[in-house]
C-alpha beads as a LAMMPS data file, in Angstrom:
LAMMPS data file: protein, C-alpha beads

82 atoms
81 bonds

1 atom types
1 bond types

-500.0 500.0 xlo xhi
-500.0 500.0 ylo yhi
-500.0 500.0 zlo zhi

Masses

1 110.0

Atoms # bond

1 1 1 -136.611 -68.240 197.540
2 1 1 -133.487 -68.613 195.087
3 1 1 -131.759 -65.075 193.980
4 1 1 -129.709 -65.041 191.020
5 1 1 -126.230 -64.796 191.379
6 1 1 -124.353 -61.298 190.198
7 1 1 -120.986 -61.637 189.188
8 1 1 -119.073 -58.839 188.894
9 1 1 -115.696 -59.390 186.589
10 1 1 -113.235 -56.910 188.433
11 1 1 -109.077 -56.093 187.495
12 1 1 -107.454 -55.708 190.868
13 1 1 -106.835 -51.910 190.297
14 1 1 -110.799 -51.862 190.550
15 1 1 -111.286 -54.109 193.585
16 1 1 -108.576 -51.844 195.512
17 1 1 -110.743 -48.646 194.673
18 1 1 -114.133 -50.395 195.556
19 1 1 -112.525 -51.607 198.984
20 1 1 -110.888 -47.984 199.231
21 1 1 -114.187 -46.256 198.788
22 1 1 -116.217 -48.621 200.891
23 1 1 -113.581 -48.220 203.646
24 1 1 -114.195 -44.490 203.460
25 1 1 -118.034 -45.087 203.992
26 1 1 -117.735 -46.638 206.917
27 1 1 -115.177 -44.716 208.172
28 1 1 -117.312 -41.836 207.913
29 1 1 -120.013 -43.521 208.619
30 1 1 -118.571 -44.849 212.007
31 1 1 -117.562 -40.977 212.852
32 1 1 -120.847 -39.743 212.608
33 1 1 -122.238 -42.537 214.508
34 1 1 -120.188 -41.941 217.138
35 1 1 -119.674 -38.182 217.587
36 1 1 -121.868 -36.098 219.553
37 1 1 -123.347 -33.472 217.673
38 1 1 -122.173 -30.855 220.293
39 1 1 -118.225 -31.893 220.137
40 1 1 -118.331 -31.466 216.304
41 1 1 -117.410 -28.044 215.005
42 1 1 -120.127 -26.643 212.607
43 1 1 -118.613 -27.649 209.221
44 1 1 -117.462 -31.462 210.563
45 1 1 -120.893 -32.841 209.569
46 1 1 -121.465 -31.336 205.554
47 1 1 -117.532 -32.103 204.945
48 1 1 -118.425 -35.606 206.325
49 1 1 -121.616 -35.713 204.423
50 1 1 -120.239 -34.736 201.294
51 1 1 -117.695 -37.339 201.414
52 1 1 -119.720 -39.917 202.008
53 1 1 -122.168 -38.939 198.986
54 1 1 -119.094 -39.216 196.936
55 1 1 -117.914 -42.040 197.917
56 1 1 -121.083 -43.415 197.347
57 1 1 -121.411 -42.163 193.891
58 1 1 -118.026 -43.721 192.663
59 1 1 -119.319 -46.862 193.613
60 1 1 -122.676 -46.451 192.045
61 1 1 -120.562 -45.403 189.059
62 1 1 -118.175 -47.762 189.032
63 1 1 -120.849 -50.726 189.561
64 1 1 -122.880 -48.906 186.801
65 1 1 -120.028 -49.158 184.448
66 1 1 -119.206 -53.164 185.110
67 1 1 -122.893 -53.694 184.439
68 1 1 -122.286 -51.850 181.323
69 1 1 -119.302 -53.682 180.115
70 1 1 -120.893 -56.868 181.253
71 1 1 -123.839 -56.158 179.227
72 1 1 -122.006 -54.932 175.927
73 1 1 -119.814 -58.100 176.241
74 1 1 -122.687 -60.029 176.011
75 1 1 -121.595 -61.552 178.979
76 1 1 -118.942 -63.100 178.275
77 1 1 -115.578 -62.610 180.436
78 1 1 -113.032 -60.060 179.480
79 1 1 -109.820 -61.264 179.262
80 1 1 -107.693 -59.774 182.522
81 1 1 -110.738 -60.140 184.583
82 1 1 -111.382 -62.115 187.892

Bonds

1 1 1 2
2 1 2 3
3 1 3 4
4 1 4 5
5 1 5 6
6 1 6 7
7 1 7 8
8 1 8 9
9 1 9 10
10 1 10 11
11 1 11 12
12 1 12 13
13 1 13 14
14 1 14 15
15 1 15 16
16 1 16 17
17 1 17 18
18 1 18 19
19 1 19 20
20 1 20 21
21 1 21 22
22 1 22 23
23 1 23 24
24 1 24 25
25 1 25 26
26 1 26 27
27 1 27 28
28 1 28 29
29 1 29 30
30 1 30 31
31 1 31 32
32 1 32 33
33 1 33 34
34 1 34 35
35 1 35 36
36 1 36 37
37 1 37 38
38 1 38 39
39 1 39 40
40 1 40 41
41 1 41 42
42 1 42 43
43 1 43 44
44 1 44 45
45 1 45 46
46 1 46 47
47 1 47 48
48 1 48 49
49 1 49 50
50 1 50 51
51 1 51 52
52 1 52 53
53 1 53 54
54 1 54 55
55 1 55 56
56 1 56 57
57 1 57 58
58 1 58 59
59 1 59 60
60 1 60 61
61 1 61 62
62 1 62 63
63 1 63 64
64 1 64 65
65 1 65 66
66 1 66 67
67 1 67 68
68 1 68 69
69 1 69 70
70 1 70 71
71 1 71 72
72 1 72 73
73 1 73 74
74 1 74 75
75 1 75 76
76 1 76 77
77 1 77 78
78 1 78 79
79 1 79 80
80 1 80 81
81 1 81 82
């Protein structure tokens, strides 16, 4: 079964933040995996939570918004894009 491709047209400002914020995901991620509930303090676990929900949400938003462009481009390429 063939998938379309998606192409995502990103400046390198944007790629850094993507790979910034998915870096922070698993980062987080990879602390909650492998903490033990019991040597976290009380607060560790929302603070990490939180992060990781916005993190997440950036790069819904940010993924949202290429789409967006993409779409109102009529998707062509905009110049300054890889």
């Amino acid at each position: 079964m063939e998938h379309p491709a998606v192409v995502l047209h990103l400046t390198l400002d944007q790629r850094d933040q993507l790979d910034r914020l998915l870096r922070t995901l698993i980062a987080h991620g990879d602390v909650i995996a492998m903490s033990k509930p019991e040597c976290l303090e009380a607060q560790t676990l929302p603070t990490l939570g939180q992060a990781i929900f916005d993190a997440a949400n950036a790069v819904r938003e940010m993924l949202e918004q290429r789409v967006e462009q993409t779409h109102q481009a009529g998707g062509r390429r905009p110049p300054n894009f890889e």
